[in-house]
Every structure is written in structure tokens, then in C-alpha cells.
C-alpha positions as CSV (number, residue, x, y, z in Angstrom):
1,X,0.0,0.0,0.0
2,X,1.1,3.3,-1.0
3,X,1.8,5.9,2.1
4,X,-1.0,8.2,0.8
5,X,-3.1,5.2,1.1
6,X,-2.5,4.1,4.6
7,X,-2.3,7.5,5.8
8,X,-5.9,8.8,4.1
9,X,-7.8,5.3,5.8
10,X,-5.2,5.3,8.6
11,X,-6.6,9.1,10.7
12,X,-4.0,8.7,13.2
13,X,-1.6,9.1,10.7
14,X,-3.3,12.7,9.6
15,X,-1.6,15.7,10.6
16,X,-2.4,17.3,14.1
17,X,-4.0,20.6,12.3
18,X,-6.0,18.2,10.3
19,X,-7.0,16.4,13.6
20,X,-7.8,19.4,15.7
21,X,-9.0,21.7,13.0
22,X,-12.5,20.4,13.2
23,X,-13.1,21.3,16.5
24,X,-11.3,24.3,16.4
25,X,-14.0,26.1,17.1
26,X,-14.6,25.1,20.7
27,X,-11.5,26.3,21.5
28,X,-12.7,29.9,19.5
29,X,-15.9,29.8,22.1
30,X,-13.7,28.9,25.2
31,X,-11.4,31.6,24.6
32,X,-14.4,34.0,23.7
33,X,-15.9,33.3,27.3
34,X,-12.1,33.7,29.1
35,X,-11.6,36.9,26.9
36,X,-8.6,35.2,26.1
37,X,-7.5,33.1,23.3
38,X,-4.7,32.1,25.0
39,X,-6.1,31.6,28.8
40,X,-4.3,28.0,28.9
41,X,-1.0,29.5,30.8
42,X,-3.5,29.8,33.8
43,X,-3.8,25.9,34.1
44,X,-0.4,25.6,35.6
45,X,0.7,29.0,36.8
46,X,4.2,27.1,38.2
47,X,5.0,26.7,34.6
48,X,6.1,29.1,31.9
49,X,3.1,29.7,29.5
50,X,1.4,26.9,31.6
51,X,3.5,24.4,29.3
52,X,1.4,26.0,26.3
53,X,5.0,26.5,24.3
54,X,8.7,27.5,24.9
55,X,8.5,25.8,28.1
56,X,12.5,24.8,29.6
57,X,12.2,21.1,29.8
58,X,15.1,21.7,32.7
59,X,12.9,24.3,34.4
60,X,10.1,22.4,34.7
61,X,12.5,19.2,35.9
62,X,13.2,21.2,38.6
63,X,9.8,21.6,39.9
64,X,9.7,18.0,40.6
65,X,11.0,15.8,43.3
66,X,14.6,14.8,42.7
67,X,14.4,11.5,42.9
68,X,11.5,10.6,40.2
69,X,13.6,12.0,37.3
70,X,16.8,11.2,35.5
71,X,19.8,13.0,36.6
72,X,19.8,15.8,34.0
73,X,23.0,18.1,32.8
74,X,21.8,21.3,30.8
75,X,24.1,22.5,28.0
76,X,24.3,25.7,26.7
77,X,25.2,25.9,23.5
78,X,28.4,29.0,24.7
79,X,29.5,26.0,26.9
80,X,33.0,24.4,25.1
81,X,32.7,20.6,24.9
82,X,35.6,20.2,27.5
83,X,33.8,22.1,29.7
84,X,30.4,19.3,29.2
85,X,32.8,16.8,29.8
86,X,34.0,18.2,33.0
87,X,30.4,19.4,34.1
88,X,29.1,15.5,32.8
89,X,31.3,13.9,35.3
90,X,30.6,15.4,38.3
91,X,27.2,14.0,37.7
92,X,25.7,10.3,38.0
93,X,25.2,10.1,34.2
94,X,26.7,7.4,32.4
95,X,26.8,5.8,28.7
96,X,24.5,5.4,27.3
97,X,22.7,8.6,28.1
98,X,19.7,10.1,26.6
99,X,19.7,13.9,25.0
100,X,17.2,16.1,23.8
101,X,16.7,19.9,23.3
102,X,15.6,21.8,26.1
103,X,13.0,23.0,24.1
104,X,11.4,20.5,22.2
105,X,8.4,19.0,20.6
106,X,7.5,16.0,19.2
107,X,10.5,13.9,20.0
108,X,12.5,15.9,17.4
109,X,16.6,15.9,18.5
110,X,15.9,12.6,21.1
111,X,18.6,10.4,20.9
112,X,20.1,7.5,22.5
113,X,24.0,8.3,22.8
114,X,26.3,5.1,23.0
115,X,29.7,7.0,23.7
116,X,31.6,10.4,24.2
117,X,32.4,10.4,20.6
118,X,28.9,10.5,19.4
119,X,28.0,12.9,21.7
120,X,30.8,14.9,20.3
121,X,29.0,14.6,16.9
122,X,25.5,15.6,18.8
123,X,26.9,19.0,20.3
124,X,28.4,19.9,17.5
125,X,25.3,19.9,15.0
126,X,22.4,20.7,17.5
127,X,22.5,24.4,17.9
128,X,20.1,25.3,20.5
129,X,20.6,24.1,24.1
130,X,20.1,20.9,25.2
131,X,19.9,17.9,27.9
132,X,21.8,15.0,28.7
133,X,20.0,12.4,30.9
134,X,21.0,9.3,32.4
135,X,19.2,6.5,30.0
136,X,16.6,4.9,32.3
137,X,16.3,1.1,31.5
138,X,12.8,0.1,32.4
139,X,11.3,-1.7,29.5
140,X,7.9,-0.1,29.2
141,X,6.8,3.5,28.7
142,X,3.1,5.3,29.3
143,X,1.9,8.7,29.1
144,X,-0.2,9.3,32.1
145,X,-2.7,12.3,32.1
146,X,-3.7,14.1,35.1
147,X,-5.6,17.0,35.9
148,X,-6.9,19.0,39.6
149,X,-9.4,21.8,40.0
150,X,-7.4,24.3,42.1
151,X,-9.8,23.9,45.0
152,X,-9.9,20.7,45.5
153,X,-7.4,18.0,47.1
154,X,-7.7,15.5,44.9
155,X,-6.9,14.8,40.9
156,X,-8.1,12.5,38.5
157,X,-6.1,10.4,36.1
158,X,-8.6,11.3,32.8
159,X,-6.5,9.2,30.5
160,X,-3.5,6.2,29.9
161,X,-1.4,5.9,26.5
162,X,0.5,2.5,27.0
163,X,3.5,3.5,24.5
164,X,4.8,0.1,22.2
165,X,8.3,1.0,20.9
166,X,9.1,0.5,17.2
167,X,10.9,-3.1,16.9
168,X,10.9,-5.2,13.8
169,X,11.8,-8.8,14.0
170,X,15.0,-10.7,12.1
171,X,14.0,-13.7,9.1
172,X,18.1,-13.7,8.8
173,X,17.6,-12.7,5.1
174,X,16.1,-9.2,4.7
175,X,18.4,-6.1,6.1
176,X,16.6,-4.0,8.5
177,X,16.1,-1.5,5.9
178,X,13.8,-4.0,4.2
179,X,12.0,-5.1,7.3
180,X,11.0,-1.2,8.4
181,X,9.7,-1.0,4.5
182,X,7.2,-4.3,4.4
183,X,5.7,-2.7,7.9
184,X,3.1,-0.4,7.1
185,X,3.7,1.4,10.2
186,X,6.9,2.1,10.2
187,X,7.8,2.7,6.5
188,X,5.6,5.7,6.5
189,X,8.2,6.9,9.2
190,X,11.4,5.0,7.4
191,X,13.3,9.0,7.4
192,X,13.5,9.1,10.8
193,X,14.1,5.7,12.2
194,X,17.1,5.6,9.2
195,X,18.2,9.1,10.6
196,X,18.2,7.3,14.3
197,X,19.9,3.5,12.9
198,X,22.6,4.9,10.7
199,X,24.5,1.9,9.1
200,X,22.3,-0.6,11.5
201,X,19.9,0.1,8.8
202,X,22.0,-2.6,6.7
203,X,22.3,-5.2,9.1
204,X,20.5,-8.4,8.6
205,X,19.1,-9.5,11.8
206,X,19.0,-13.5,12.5
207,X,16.2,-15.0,12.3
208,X,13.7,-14.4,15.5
209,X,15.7,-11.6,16.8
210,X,14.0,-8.9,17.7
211,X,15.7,-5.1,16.9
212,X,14.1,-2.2,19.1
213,X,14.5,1.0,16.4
214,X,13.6,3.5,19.0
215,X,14.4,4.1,22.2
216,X,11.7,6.5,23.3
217,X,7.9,6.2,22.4
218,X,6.9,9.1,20.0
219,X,3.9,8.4,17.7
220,X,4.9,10.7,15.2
221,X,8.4,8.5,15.1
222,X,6.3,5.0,14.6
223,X,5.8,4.0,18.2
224,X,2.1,2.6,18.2
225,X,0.0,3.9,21.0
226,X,-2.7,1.9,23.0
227,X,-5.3,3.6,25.0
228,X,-4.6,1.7,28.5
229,X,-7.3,4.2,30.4
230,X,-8.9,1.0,31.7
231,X,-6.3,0.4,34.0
232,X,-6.5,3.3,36.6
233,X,-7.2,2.2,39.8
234,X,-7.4,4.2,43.3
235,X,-3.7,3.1,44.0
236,X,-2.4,4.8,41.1
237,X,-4.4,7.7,41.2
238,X,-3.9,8.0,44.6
239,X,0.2,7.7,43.7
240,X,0.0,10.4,40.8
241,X,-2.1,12.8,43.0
242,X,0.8,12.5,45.4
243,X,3.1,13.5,43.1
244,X,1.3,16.1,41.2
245,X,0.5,18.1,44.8
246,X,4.0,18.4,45.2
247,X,4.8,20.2,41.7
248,X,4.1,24.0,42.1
249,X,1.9,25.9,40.0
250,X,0.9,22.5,38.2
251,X,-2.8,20.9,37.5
252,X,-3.0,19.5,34.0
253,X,-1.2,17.6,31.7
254,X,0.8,14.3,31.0
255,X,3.4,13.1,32.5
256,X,5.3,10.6,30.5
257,X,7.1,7.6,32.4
258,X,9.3,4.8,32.3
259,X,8.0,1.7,34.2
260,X,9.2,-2.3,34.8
261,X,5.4,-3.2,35.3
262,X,2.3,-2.4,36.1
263,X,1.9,-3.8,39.2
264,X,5.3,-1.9,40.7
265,X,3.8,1.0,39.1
266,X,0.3,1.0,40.8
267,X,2.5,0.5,44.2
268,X,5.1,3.4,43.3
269,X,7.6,1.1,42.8
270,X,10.6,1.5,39.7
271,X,9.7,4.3,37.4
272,X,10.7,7.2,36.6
273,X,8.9,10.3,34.7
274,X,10.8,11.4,31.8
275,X,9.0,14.0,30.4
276,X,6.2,16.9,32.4
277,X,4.3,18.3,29.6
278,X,1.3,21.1,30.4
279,X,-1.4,22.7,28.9
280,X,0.0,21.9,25.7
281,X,-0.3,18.6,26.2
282,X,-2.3,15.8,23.6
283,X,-4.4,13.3,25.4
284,X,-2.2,11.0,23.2
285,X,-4.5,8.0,24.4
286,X,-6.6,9.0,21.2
287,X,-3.9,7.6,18.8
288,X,-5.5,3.8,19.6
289,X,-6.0,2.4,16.1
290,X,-9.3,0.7,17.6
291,X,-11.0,4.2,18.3
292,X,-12.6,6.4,16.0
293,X,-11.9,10.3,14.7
294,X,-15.5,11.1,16.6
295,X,-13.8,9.6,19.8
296,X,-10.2,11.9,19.2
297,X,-12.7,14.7,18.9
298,X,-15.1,14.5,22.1
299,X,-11.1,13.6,24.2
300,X,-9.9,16.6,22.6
301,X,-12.5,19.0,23.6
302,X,-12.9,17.8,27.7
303,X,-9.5,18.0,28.0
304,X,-9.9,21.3,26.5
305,X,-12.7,22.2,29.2
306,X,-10.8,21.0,31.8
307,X,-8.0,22.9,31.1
308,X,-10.5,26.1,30.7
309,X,-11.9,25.3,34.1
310,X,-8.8,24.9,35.5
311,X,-7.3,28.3,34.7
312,X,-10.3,30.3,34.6
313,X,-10.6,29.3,38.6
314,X,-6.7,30.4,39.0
315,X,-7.6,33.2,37.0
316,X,-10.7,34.7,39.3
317,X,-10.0,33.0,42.9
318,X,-5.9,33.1,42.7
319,X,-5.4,36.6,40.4
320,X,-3.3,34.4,37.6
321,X,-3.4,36.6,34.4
322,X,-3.8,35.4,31.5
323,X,-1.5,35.8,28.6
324,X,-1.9,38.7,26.3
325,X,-2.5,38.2,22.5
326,X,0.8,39.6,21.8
327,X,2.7,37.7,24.1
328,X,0.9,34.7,23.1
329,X,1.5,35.3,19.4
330,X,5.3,35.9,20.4
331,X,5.6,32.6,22.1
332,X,3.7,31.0,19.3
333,X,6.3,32.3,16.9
334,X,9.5,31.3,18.3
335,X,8.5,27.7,18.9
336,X,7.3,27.6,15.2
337,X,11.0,28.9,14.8
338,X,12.7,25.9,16.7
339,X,10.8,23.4,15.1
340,X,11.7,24.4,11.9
341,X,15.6,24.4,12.9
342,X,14.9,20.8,14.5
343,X,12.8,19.8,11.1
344,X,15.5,21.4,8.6
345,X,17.9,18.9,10.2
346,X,15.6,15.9,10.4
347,X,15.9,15.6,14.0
């Protein structure tokens, strides 16, 4: 099947402006009755834009609890590789090591580094600041969305994205070049995972052995994504409440994670969140093959009131202002600005 093909039967696949444009207009109303098109940074005051856009990924790192996070260096770009070096060992972080831009979006410039050399390489081509995280092992990842009305002690966990990495599996003939083209998921991403493999892409895996192409689940990288919502239960709301109470100025989004099962998980046991994201967040349990674009669109706009609620209550009860048109435009601007440096350069 050709890639138009899959992607025109395939709405996941769509483009997020093709997704969200439909309903569109609900966020045109909600922003009417805040007086405010972009009242969002009101969700999570704590947060710069409320995690809209242009938020630090190493500012809001620091708003959580050490211990429930990678050990994270931020480099600035004026920063001379020795100096990373010197900086890098003073911390716990090890190869291999994870390292994204501090202001990202969509996975773009997250990489698995294997070695000093190939961080070397990184540095030296990405040219905005950026992170370097200890790699956390745990085999599974999940996007976990919360959200709290300011007034009230307790959250709710409104959706669960159970992330399935990209992996293709060896017949000991066919390169893995071949193997991501007869997938019909991952082909229509073959760019990026080849960008990611490098020469791997040649290698002819034996026969029943499984090769893991990413290291990170990102839809818009090939990862398939599984609405796991079913499985909240009072212990893990109860866990993620904890945590979310202790995050300043925070009360919706997702909070991505790294986990060994599910069962440690509900009990707070081995995991670690890798990513905060805010009101800009996707309730990215949507991207289920098994649901339907009316089902994307009904998730999109609750989370949409929710996040409404949510700031227009920190807006009259706690004297959080909203962002002005201009400023919102601003912010709007330079992160269309650093995702085009991150697309030019197929991050």
C-alpha cells in the first residue's frame, strides 16, 4: 500500500491541524468566554506559559521531586565541549545517556548516545541548548494524564497511553532496511528511524531476533499507541495525586514515564517520569487504532474544558493573568521557529 493510502484510511496518521482543526471552534468559544485566546497558561501558573509552548524542559524538571527523574545536565550551547565533559562527570550520568533539546516538541533531536564520541558529533550539530539524561532502562513507557481543579485535594487520572516502541523482528535474510519498508507502520516513518539507525539500517538481523528501532515512544516516530485508560485504579491515582500536589503551580497535563510493570507502578515502585508536559499537552491515548476520529474529537474538547476550568478558577480565585494576545503570538512564533531548525535537520 502506497503511504498516501494508509495514511488517508489510517486518521491517526493525519496531521495534528488536520485532527484538531475540526473542533477548532470550541477552542474559539472557550477563549471568547475567558476573553482570552490564549487563557491556557493559567492551568499551571508554576510553569512558563502553563506548558502552552517555549517551556525549559530543565525548568520544569526542577519543579519535581529529585528522585523521580533522571539525573539531568543542561548544555548551553556558549558551553566548550571540555567544559560538558568536566560538568558530565561530576554527575551520575553514564553511557548510554539520553539527549534532547531543552525545548522541544514532538521527539524531534531525542537520541540514544552510545559513547563520548557520538555525543561529540550531537553538540556539535544541534544548535540550540540541550539535555543530557541518564538512560533509564525500564522496558515499558506510558503517558499518564492528570488534571486538579485548584480547589480541591484531589486529581483525577482522565487518560493512559501505553507506548509500544518501534521493533521489527530478524528472518536472517532481509536487512533492516527492508523489514521497516514491508511494515506499514513504520515505512511511512522509514526517514526518521534511518536518521536514528545509521549503518544498523544494513544489518541483517538473524532469524527471531528482535531489533528495538527507538528508544523513546513518539507516535509521530512509529511507536504505536494503546489507550490503556482501563487500567487506573485508586492506587495509582492515589500515587500520581501524590506526586502532582507536590509540583508548584501544576494541575493538568501528562506526565510521560518509564516503568518495569504495572503492578510496581500502581505501588510506586521502579519508574521514573521522563517527560512533564502542560497545557499543551495531547491526550495522546486517542492515537488507539481501535478508536474512531468522533472519539479523538469528544477527548480533545474535555481536556480542552478541563484545562478552561482549570485556569479560569486560578484566574478569578488566585489573580493568575492570562497571557496577552501579543505575548501569546510571540511565544507562538519562536516555537514555530525551533521546530523548523529541529525539522531542517531531520531531528
Amino acid at each position: 500500500m502506497s503511504a498516501f493510502i494508509i495514511r488517508l484510511f489510517h486518521w491517526e496518521y493525519w496531521p495534528t491541524n488536520l485532527i484538531y482543526g475540526p473542533v477548532g471552534w470550541y477552542w474559539i468559544w472557550l477563549g471568547i468566554k475567558a476573553r482570552s485566546f490564549y487563557f491556557m497558561n493559567a492551568a499551571n501558573p508554576g510553569i512558563h506559559t502553563g506548558g502552552f509552548v517555549m517551556e525549559s524542559k530543565n525548568d520544569v524538571y526542577a519543579l519535581l521531586p529529585e528522585q523521580l527523574y533522571p539525573s539531568t545536565l543542561c548544555v548551553d550551547k556558549k558551553m566548550p565541549f571540555t567544559e560538558v565533559l568536566q560538568a558530565l562527570k561530576k554527575t551520575t550520568i553514564t553511557f548510554p545517556c539520553i539527549v534532547k533539546p531543552d525545548i522541544g516538541m514532538q521527539g524531534l533531536g531525542v537520541k540514544k548516545l552510545a559513547s563520548e564520541k557520538e555525543l561529540q558529533a550531537y553538540y556539535q550539530s544541534m544548535p540550540l541548548r540541550f539535555l543530557i539524561q541518564s538512560y533509564v532502562p525500564y522496558p515499558n513507557e506510558a503517558g499518564v494524564f492528570y488534571h486538579r481543579i485548584p480547589n480541591e485535594k484531589k486529581g483525577k487520572i482522565s487518560g493512559i497511553v501505553l507506548k509500544e516502541f518501534a521493533t521489527i523482528t530478524g528472518n536472517g535474510i532481509d536487512t533492516v532496511e527492508t523489514l521497516v519498508e514491508q511494515n506499514q507502520r513504520y515505512s511511512l516513518y522509514r526517514d526518521s528511524i534511518a536518521h536514528e539507525m545509521g549503518p544498523k539500517m544494513q544489518e541483517v538481523p538473524a532469524s527471531g531476533e528482535t531489533v528495538q528501532l527507538l528508544y523513546y515512544g513518539n507516535h509521530a516516530r512509529g511507536s504505536k499507541f494503546v489507550d490503556g485508560t482501563h487500567l487506573v485504579n485508586p492506587s495509582l491515582e492515589n500515587l500520581f495525586n501524590d506526586i502532582c500536589t507536590q509540583i508548584p503551580g501544576f494541575y493538568f497535563g501528562r506526565l510521560d514515564i518509564k516503568y518495569n510493570s504495572w503492578e510496581e507502578l500502581s505501588a510506586g515502585k521502579n519508574f521514573s517520569i521522563i517527560e512533564l508536559n502542560g497545557s499543551g499537552s495531547s491526550p495522546t491515548h486517542i492515537y488507539d487504532p481501535k478508536h474512531s476520529l468522533l472519539f479523538a474529537w469528544m477527548e480533545i474538547a474535555k481536556h480542552w474544558r478541563l484545562t478552561y476550568q482549570i485556569a479560569r478558577y486560578n484566574h478569578i480565585h488566585k489573580n493568575i493573568p492570562y497571557l496577552r494576545f501579543a505575548e501569546g503570538v510571540r511565544e507562538v512564533r519562536e516555537s514555530g521557529k525551533i521546530k523548523k531548525i529541529l525539522t531542517s535537520q531531520n531531528w
